[in-house]
ChimeraX commands (.cxc) that place a marker at each C-alpha (Angstrom):
marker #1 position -58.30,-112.88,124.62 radius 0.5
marker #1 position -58.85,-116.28,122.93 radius 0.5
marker #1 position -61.51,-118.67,125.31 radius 0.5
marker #1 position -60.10,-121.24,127.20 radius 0.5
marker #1 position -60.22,-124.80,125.38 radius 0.5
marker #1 position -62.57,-126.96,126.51 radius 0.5
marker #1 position -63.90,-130.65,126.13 radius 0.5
marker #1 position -66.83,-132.88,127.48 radius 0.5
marker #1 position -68.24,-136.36,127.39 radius 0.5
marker #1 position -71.06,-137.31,128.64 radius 0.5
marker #1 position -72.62,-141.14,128.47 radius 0.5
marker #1 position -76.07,-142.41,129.65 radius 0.5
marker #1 position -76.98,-145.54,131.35 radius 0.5
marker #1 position -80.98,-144.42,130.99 radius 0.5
marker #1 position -83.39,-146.59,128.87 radius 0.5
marker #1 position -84.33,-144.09,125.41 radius 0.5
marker #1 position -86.51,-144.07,122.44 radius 0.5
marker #1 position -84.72,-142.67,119.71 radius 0.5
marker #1 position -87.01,-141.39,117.03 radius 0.5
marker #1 position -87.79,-139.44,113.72 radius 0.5
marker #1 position -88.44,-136.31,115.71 radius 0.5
marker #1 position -85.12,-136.72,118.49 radius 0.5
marker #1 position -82.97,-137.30,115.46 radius 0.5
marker #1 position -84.11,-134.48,113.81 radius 0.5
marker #1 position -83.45,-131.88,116.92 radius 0.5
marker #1 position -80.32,-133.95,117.24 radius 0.5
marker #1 position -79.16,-133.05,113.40 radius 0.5
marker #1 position -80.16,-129.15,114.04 radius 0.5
marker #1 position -77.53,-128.76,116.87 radius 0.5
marker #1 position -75.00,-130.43,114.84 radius 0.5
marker #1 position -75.80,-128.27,111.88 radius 0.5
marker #1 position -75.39,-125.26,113.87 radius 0.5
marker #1 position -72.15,-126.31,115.32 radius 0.5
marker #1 position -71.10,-126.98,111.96 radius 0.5
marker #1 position -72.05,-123.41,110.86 radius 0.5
marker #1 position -70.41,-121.76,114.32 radius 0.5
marker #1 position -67.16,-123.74,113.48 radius 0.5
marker #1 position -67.19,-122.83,109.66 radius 0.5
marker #1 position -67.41,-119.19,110.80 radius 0.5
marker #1 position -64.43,-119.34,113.50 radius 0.5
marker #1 position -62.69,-121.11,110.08 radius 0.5
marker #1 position -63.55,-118.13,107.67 radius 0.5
marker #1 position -62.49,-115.71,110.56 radius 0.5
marker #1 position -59.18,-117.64,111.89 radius 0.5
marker #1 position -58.22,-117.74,107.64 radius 0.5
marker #1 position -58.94,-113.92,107.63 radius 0.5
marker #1 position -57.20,-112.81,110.43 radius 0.5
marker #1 position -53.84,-114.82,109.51 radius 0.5
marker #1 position -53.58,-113.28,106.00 radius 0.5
marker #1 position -54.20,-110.08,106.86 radius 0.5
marker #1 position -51.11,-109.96,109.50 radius 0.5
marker #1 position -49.13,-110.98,106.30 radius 0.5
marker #1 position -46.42,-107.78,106.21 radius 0.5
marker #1 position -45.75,-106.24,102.52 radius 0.5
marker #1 position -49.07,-108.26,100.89 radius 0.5
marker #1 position -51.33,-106.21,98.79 radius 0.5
marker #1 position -54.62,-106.43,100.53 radius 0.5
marker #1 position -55.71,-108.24,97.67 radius 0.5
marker #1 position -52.96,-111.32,97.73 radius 0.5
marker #1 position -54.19,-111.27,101.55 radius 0.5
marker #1 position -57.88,-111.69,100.17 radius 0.5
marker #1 position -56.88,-114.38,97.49 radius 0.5
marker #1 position -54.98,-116.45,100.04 radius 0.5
marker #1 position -57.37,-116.43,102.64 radius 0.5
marker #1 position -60.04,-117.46,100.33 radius 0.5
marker #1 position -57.89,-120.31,99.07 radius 0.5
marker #1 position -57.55,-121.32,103.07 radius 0.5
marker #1 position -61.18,-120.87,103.05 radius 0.5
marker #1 position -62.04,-123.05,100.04 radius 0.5
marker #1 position -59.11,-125.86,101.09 radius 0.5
marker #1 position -60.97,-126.25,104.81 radius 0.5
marker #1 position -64.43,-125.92,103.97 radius 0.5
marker #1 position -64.46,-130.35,102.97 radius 0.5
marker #1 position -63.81,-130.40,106.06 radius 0.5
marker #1 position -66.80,-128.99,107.79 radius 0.5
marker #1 position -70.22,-131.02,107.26 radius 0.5
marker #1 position -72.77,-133.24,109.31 radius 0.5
marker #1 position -72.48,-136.68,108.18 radius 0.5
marker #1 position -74.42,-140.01,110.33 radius 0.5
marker #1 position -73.38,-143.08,110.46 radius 0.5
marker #1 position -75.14,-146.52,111.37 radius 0.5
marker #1 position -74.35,-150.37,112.16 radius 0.5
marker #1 position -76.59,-152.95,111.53 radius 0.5
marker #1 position -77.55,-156.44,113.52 radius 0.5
marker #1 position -75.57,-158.45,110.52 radius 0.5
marker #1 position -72.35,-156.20,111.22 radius 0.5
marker #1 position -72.78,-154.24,107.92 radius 0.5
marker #1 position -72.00,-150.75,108.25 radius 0.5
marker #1 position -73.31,-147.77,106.36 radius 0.5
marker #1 position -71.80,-144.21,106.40 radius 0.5
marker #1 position -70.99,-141.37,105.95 radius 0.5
marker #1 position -74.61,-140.63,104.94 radius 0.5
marker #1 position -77.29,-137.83,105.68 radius 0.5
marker #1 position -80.16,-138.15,108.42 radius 0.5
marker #1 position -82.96,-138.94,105.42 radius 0.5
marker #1 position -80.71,-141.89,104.36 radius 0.5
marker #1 position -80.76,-143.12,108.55 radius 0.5
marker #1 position -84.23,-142.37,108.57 radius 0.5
marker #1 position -85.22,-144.68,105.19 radius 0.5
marker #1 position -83.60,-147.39,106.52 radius 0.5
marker #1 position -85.96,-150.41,106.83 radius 0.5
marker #1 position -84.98,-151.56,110.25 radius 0.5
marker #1 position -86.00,-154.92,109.65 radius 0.5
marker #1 position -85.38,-157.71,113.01 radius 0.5
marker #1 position -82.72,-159.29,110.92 radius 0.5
marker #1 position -80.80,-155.89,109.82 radius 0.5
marker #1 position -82.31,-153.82,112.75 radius 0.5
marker #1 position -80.25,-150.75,113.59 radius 0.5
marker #1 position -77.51,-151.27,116.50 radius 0.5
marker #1 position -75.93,-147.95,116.50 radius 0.5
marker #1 position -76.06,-144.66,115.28 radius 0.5
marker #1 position -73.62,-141.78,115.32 radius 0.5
marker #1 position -73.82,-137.91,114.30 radius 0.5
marker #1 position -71.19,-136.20,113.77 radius 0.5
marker #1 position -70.81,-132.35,112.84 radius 0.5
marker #1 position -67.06,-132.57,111.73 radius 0.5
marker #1 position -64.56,-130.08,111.41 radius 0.5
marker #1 position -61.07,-129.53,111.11 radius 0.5
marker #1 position -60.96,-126.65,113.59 radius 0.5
marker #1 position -63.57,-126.20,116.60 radius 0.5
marker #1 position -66.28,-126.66,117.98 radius 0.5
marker #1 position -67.33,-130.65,117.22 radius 0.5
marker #1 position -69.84,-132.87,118.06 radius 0.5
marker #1 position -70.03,-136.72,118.15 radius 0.5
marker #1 position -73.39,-138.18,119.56 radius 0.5
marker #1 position -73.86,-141.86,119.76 radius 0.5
marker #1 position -76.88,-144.17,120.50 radius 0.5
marker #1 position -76.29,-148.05,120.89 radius 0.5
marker #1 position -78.17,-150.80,121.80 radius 0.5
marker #1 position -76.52,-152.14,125.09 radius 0.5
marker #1 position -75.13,-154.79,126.62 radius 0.5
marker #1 position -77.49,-155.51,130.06 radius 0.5
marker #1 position -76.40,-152.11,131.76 radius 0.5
marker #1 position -73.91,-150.29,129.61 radius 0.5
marker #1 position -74.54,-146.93,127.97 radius 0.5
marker #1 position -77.53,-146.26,125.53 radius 0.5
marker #1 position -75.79,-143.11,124.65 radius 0.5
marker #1 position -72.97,-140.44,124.66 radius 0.5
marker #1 position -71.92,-137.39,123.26 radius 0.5
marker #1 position -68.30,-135.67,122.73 radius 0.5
marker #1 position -68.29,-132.00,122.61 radius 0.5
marker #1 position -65.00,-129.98,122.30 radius 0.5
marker #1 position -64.12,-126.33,121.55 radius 0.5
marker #1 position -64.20,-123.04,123.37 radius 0.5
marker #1 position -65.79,-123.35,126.77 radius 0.5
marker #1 position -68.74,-121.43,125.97 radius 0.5
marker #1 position -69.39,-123.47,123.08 radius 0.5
marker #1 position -69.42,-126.58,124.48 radius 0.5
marker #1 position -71.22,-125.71,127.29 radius 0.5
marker #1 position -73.89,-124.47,125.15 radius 0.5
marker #1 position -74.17,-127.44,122.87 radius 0.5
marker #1 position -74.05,-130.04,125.80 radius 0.5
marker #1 position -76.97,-128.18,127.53 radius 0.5
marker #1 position -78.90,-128.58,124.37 radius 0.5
marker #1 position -77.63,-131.85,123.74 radius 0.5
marker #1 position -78.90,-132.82,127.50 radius 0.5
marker #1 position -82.15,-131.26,127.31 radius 0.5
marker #1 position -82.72,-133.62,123.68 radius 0.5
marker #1 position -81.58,-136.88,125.65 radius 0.5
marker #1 position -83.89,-136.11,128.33 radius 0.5
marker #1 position -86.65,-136.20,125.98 radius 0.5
marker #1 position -85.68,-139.45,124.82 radius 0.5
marker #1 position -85.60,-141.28,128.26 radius 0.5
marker #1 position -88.05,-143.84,129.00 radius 0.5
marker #1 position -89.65,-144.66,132.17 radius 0.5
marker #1 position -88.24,-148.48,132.81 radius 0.5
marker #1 position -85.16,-147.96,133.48 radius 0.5
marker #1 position -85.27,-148.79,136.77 radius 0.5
marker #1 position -86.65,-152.53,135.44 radius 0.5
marker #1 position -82.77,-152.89,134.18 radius 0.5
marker #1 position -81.08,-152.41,137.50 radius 0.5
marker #1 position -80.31,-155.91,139.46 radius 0.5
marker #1 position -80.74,-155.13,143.30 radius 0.5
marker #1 position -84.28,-155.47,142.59 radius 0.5
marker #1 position -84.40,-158.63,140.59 radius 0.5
marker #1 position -82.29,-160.32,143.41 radius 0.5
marker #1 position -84.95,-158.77,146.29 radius 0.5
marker #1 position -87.42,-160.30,144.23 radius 0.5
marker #1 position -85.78,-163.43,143.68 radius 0.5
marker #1 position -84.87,-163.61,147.38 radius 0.5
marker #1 position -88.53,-163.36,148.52 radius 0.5
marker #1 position -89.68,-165.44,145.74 radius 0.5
marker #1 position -87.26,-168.69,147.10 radius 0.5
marker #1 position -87.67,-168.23,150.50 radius 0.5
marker #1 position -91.83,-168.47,149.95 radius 0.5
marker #1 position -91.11,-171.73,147.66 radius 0.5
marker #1 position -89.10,-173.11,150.65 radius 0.5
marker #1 position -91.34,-172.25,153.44 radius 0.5
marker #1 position -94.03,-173.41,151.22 radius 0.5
marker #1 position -91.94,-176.76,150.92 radius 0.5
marker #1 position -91.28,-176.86,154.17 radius 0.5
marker #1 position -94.70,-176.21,155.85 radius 0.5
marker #1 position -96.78,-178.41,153.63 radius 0.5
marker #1 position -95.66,-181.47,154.74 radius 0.5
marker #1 position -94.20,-182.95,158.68 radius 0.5
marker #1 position -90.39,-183.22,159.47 radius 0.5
marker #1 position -88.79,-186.23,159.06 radius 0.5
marker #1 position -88.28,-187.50,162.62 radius 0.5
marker #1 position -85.13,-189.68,160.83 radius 0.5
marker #1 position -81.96,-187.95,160.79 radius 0.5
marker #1 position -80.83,-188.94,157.67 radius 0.5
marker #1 position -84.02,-188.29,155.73 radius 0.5
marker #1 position -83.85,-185.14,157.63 radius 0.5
marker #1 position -80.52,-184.06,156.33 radius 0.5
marker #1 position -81.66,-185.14,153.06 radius 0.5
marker #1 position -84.81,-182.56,153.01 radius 0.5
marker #1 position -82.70,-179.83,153.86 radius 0.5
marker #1 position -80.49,-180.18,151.11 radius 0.5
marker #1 position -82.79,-180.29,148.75 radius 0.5
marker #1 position -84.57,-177.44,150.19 radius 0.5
marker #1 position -81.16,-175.38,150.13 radius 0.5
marker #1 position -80.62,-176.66,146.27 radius 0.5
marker #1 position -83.97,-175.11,145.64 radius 0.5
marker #1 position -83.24,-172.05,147.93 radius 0.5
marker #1 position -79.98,-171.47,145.34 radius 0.5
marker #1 position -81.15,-172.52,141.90 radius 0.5
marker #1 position -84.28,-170.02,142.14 radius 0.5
marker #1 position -82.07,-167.30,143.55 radius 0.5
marker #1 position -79.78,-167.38,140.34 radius 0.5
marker #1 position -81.90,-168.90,137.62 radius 0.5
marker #1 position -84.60,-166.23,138.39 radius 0.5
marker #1 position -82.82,-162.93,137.24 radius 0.5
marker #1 position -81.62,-164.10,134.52 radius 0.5
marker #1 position -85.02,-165.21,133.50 radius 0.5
marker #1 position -86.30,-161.98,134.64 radius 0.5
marker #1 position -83.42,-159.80,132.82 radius 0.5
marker #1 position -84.26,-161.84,129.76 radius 0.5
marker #1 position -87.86,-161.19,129.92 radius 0.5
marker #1 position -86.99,-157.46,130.94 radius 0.5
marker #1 position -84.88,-157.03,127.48 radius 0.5
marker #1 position -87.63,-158.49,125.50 radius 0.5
marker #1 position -90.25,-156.13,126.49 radius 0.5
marker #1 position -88.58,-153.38,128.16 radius 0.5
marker #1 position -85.35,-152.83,125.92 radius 0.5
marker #1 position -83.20,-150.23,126.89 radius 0.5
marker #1 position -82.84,-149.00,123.26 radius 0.5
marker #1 position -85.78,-148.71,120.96 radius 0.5
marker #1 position -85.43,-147.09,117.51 radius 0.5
marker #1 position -88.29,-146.37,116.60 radius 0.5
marker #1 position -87.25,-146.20,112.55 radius 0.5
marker #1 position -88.90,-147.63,109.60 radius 0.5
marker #1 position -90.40,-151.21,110.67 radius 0.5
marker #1 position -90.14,-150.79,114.64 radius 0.5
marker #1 position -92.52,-148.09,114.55 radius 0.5
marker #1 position -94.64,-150.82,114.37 radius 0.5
marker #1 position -93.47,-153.48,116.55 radius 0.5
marker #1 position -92.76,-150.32,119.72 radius 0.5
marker #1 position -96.15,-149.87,119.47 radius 0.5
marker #1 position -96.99,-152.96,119.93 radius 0.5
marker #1 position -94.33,-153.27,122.88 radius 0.5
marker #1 position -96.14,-150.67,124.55 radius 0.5
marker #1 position -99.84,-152.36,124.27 radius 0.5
marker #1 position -97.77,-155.43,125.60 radius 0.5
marker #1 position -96.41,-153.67,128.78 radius 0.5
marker #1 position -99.84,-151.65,129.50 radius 0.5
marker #1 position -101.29,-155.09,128.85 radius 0.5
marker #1 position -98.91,-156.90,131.65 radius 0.5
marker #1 position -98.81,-154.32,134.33 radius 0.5
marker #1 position -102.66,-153.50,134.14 radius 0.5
marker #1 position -103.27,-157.49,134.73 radius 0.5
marker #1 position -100.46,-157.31,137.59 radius 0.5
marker #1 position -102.72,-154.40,139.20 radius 0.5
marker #1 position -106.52,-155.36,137.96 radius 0.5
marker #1 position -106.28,-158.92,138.90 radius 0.5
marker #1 position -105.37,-158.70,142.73 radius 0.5
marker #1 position -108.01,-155.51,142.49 radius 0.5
marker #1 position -111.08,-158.14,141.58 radius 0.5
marker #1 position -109.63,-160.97,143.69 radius 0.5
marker #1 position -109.86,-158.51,146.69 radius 0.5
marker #1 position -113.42,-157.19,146.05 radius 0.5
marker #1 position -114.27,-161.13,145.14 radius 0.5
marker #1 position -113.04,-162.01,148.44 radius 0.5
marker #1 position -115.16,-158.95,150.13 radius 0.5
marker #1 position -118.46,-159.94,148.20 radius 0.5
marker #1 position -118.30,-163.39,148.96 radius 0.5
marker #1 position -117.58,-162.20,152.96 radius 0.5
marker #1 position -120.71,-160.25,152.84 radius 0.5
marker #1 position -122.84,-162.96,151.33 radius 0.5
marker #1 position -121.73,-166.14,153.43 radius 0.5
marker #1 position -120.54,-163.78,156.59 radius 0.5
marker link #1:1,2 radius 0.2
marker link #1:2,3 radius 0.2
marker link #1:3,4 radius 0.2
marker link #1:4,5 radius 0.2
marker link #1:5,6 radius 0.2
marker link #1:6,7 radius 0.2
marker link #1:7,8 radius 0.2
marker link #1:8,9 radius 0.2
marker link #1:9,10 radius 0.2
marker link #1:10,11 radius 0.2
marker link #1:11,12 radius 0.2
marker link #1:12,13 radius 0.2
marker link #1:13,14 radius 0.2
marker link #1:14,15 radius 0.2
marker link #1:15,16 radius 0.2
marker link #1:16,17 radius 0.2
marker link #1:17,18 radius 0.2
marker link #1:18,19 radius 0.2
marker link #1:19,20 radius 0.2
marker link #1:20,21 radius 0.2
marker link #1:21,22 radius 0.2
marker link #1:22,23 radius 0.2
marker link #1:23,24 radius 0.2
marker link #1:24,25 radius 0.2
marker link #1:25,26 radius 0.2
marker link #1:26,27 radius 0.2
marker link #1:27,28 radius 0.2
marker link #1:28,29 radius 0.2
marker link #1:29,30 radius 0.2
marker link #1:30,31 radius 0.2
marker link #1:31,32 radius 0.2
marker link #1:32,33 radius 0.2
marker link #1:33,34 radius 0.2
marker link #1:34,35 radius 0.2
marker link #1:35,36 radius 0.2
marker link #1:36,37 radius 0.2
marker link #1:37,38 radius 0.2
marker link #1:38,39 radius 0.2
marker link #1:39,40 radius 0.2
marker link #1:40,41 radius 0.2
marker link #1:41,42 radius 0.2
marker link #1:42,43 radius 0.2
marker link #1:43,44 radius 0.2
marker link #1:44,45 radius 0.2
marker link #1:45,46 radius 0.2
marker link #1:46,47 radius 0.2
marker link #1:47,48 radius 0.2
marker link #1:48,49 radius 0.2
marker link #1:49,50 radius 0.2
marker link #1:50,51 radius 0.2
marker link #1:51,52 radius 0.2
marker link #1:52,53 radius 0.2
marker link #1:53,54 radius 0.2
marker link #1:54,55 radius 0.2
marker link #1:55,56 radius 0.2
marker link #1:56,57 radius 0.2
marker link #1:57,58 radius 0.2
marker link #1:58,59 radius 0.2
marker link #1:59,60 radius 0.2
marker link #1:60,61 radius 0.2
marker link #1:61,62 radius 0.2
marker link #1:62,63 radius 0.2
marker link #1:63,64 radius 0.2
marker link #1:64,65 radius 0.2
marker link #1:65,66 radius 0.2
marker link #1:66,67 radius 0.2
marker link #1:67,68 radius 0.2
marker link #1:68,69 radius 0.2
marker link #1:69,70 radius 0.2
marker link #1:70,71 radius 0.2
marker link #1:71,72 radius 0.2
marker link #1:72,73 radius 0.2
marker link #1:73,74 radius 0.2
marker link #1:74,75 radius 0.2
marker link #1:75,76 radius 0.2
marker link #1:76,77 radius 0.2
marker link #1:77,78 radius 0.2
marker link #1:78,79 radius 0.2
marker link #1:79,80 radius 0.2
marker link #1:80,81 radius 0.2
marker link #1:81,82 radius 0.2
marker link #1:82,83 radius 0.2
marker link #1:83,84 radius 0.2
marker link #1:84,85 radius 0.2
marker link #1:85,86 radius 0.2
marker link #1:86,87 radius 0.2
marker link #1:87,88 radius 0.2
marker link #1:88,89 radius 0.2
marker link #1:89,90 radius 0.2
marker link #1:90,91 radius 0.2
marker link #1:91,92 radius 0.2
marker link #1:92,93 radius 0.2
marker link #1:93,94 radius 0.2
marker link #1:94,95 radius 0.2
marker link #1:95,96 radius 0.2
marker link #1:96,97 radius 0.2
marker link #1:97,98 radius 0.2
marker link #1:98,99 radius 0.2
marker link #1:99,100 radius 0.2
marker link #1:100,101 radius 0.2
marker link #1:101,102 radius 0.2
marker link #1:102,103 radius 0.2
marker link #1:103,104 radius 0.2
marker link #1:104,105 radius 0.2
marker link #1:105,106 radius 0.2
marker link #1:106,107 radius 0.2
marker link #1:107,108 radius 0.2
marker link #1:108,109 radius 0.2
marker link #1:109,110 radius 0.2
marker link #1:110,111 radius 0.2
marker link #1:111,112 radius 0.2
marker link #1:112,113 radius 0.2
marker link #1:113,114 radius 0.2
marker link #1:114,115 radius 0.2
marker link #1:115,116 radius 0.2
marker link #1:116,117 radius 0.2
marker link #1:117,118 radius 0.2
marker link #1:118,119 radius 0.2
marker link #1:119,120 radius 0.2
marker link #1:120,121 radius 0.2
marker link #1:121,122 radius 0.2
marker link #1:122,123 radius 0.2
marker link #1:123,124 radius 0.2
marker link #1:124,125 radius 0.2
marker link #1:125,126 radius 0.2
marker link #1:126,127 radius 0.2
marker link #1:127,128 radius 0.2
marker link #1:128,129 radius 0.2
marker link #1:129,130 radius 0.2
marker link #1:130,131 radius 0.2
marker link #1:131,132 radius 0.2
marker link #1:132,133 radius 0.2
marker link #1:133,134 radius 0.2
marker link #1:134,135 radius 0.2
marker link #1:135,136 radius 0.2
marker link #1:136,137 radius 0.2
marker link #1:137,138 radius 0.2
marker link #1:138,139 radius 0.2
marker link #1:139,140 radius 0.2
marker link #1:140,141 radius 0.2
marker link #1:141,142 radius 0.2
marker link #1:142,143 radius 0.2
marker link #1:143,144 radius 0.2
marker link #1:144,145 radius 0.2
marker link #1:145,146 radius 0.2
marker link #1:146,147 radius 0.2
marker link #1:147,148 radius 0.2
marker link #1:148,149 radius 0.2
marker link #1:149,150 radius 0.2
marker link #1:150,151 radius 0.2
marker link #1:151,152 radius 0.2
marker link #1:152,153 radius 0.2
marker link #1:153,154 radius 0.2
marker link #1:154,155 radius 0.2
marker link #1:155,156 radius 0.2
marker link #1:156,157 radius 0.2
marker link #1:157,158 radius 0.2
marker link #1:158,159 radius 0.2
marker link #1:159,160 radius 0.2
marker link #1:160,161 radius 0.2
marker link #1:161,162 radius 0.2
marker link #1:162,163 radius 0.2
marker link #1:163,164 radius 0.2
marker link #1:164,165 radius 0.2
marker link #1:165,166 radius 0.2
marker link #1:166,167 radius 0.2
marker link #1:167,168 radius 0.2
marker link #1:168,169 radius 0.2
marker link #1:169,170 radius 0.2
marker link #1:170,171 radius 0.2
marker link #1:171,172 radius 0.2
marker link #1:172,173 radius 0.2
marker link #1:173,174 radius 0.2
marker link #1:174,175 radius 0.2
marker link #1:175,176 radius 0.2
marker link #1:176,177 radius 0.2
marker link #1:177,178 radius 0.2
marker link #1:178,179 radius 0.2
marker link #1:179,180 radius 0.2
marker link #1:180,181 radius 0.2
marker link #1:181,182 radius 0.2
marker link #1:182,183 radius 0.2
marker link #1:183,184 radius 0.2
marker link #1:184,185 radius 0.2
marker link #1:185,186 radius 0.2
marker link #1:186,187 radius 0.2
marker link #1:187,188 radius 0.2
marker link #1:188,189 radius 0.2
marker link #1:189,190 radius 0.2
marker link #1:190,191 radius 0.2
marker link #1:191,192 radius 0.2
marker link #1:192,193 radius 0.2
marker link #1:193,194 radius 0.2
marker link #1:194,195 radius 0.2
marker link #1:195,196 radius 0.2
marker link #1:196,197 radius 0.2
marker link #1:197,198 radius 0.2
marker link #1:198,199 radius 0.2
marker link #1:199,200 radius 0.2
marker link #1:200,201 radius 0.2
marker link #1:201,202 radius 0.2
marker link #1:202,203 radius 0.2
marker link #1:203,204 radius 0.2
marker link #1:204,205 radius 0.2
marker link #1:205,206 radius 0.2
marker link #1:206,207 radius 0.2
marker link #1:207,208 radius 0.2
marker link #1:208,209 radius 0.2
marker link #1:209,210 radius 0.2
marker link #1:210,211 radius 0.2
marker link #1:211,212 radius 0.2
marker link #1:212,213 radius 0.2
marker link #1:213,214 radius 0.2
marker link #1:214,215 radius 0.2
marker link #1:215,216 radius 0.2
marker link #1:216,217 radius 0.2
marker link #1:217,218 radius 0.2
marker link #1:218,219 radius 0.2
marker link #1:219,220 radius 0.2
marker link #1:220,221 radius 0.2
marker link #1:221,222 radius 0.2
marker link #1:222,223 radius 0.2
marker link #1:223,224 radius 0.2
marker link #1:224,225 radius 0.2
marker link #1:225,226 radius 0.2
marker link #1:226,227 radius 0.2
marker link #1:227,228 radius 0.2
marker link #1:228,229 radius 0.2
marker link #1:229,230 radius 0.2
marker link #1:230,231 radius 0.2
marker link #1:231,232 radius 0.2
marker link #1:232,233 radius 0.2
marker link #1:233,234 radius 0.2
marker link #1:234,235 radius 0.2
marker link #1:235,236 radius 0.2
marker link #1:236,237 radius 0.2
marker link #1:237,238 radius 0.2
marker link #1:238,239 radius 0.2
marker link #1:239,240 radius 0.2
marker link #1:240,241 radius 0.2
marker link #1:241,242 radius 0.2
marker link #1:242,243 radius 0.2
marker link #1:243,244 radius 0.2
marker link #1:244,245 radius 0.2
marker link #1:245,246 radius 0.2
marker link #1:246,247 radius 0.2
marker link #1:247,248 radius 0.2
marker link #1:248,249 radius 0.2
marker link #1:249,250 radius 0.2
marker link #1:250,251 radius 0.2
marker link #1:251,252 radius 0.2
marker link #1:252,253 radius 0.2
marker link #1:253,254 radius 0.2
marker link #1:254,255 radius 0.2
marker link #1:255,256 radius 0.2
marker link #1:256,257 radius 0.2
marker link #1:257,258 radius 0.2
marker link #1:258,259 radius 0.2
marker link #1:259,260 radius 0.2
marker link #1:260,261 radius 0.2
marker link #1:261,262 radius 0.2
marker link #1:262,263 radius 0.2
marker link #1:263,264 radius 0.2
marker link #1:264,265 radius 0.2
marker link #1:265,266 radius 0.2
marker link #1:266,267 radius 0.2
marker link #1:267,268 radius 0.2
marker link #1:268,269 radius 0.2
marker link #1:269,270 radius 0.2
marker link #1:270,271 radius 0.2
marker link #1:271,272 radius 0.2
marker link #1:272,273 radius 0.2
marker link #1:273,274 radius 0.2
marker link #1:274,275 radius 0.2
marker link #1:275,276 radius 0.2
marker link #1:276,277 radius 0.2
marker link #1:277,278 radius 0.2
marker link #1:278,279 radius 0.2
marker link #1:279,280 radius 0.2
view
């Protein structure tokens, strides 16, 4: 009995380094779902021509090979990529993605592998630099069910490999707890360094500007803070020809950043305890 038809599509929302290594797992599953769907070809060609009634078995063997022959353009791996100036470059093979220079003013924006086929099963996985939180990834698997549950396993297991640890840094509820905390310390800051106004008016006066503070930090600060998050945490890095280079240096940046945000508090308290003990 033939397998039941079957289709998934997955996309991911996770931050991911895409590298050498990922692409190259990446291009081995879609290699070998080229090979499984080049074999159901040969076999579906086969098994048509020899139900043929009154052919010699070896017009059956000519004519299948012919079907053969006619449907194997149709089955290869090809990648394709888009570039930060909108140039496009495809089909081409993973060592032509790979030699690409990646340069900030042609960086890659998107990449796409593709094991096609004109019968099943196919794969089409896509990485793209996103828009604030839209998908970093997605893949398209169809054919028999136990095909594409086999390839999207795989094809999970690789993406999982690729995720990096900030995503969280991308998600807004909390920039705005931040941002929330941050005004209402500026305003009770505001507020507490200085006496009330016993006049109405001037009264009235303070409290608006205290609101128009209150309101321009809650909304100017995430989008500072998402800006500055994209910079240094992006949610795509392609680590390919020049931004080997500059992801490394991303990564000294961050350690750099978050080991100030921990060491600096750290001294200030033991400052604080030292100079307790020697003036206490």
């Amino acid at each position: 009995m033939d397998e039941i038809a079957a289709r998934r599509s997955i996309s991911f929302k996770h931050s991911v380094v895409i590298t050498k290594e990922l692409l190259e797992k990446i291009d081995s599953v879609l290699n070998e779902c080229r090979a499984v769907s080049e074999r159901r070809m040969r076999e579906d060609a086969r098994k048509e021509y020899a139900e043929r009634e009154g052919w010699s078995e070896e017009k059956k063997k000519e004519y299948a090979d012919v079907e053969i022959q006619r449907n194997l353009k149709y089955q290869r791996v090809q990648w394709s990529i888009e570039l930060a100036d909108r140039t496009q470059l495809g089909p081409m093979t993973l060592g032509q993605v790979l030699a690409q220079s990646n340069l900030p003013g042609r960086r890659i924006e998107r990449i796409e592998g593709e094991a096609r086929s004109n019968s099943r099963p196919t794969i089409v996985m896509t990485f793209q630099r996103p828009k604030h939180e839209s998908e970093t990834c997605r893949y398209v698997v169809t054919g028999a069910e136990t095909d594409v549950n086999n390839f999207s396993r795989r094809l999970d297991d690789i993406i999982a490999e690729a995720r990096d640890g900030w995503t969280w840094l991308h998600r807004s509820p909390y920039k705005l707890f931040v941002s929330a905390l941050v005004a209402t310390s500026v305003v009770t800051f505001e507020i507490t360094r200085e006496s009330l106004p016993t006049d109405e008016e001037a009264l009235n006066a303070k409290f608006t500007v205290w609101t128009i503070l209150f309101f321009g930090i809650l909304v100017c600060l995430p989008i500072g803070m998402t800006s500055l998050v994209d910079r240094i945490f992006p949610k795509s890095t392609y680590a390919i020809g020049h931004e080997v280079s500059r992801y490394a240096t991303l990564k000294w940046l961050r350690w750099t950043i978050l080991g100030g945000l921990v060491v600096m508090p750290t001294l200030a308290f033991f400052r604080d305890k030292l100079l307790s003990l020697f003036t206490g």
